[in-house]
N, C-alpha and C positions, 0 to 999 in steps of 0.2 A: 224296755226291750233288752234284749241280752242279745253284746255283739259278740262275747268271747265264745268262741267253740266250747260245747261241752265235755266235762272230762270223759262223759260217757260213752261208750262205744255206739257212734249212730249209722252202722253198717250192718242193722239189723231192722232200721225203721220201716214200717210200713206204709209206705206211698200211695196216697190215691189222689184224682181228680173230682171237681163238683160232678155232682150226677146233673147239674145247671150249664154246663159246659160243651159250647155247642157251635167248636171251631173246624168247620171243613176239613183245615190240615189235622185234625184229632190231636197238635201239641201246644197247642196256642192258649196256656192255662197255665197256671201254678199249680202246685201242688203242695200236700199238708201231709204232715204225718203227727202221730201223738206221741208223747210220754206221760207220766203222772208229772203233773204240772207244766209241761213245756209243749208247743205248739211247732214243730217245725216248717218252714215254707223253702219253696224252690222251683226254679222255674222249668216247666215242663220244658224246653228247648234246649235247656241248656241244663242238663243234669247233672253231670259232675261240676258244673260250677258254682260260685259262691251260695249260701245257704245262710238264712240266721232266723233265729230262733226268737221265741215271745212269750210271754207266763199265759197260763189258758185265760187270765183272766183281761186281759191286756188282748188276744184272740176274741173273746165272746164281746167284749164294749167293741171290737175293731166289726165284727160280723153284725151287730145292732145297727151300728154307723151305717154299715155297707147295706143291708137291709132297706135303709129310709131312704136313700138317694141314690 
């Protein structure tokens, strides 16, 4: 996992929700955005706040997991 903020400007990421997501209140979900190599999460509720990042590869074993159970 990478907790240190990126040096890279991330006020240009591209946020979206699961097309799986299926919360009455419409915010009850995290959210992901990409870079080349880095997976961003955050939680839809709370959006300006804390955020931390994860290599994609370290994302895809994380969505396999999430997948079986």
């Amino acid at each position: 996992m990478i907790r240190k903020p990126s040096a890279r400007d991330t006020s240009e990421l591209k946020w979206f929700k699961s097309t799986y997501s299926d919360s009455s209140s419409g915010n009850d979900c995290v959210e992901v955005a990409t870079t080349p190599g880095t997976v961003h999460i955050r939680d839809s509720k709370n959006v300006p706040g804390p955020r931390f990042a994860v290599t994609s590869a370290a994302w895809a074993d994380f969505v396999n997991f999430a997948s079986r159970n």
